[in-house]
N, C-alpha and C positions, 0 to 999 in steps of 0.2 A: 536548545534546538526546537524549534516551531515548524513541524512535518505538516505537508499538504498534500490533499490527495491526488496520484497521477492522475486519474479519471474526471473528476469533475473539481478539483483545485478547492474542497473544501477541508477548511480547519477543523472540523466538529470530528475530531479522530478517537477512537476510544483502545484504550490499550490491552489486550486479549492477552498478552503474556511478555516476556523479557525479549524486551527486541522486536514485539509482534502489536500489530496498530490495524483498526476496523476503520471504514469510515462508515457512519450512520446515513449520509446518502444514499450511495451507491451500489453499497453492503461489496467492497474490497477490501480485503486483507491484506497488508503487506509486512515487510520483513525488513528488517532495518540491520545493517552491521556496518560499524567505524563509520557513523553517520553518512551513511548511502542506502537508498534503498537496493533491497537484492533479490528480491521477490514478490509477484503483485499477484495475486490469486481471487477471482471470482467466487462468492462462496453460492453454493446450488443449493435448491427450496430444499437439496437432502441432508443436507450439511457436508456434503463432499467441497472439495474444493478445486478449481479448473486455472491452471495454468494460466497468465496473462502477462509472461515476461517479453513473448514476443514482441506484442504491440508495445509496451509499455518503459523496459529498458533498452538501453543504449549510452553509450559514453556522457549523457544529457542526463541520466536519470541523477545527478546532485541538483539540479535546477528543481526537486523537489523539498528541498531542506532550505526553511528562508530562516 
């Protein structure tokens, strides 16, 4: 599986824990399960992290797994 990032469609994805992908662009977190994304989180300069499932999922979000 070759995961892209929903945000700016970059590969350089770094993997934070089991199921769990950075991308070093954009600094987005997301969450992977039975290869779909399921989760896409902003992380803030405090290290909290900000919701971004709204914009980001929808029945399309497999068009991020090539």
């Amino acid at each position: 599986m070759l995961l892209r990032c929903p945000n700016c469609h970059s590969h350089d994805l770094g993997r934070v824990g089991t199921n769990q992908h950075y991308c070093w662009h954009c600094f987005i977190e997301m969450t992977t399960e039975n290869d779909r994304i399921c989760s896409v989180f902003q992380v803030e300069e405090d290290g909290s992290l900000t919701s971004l499932n709204d914009l980001f999922l929808d029945d399309s979000s497999q068009e991020y797994l090539a």
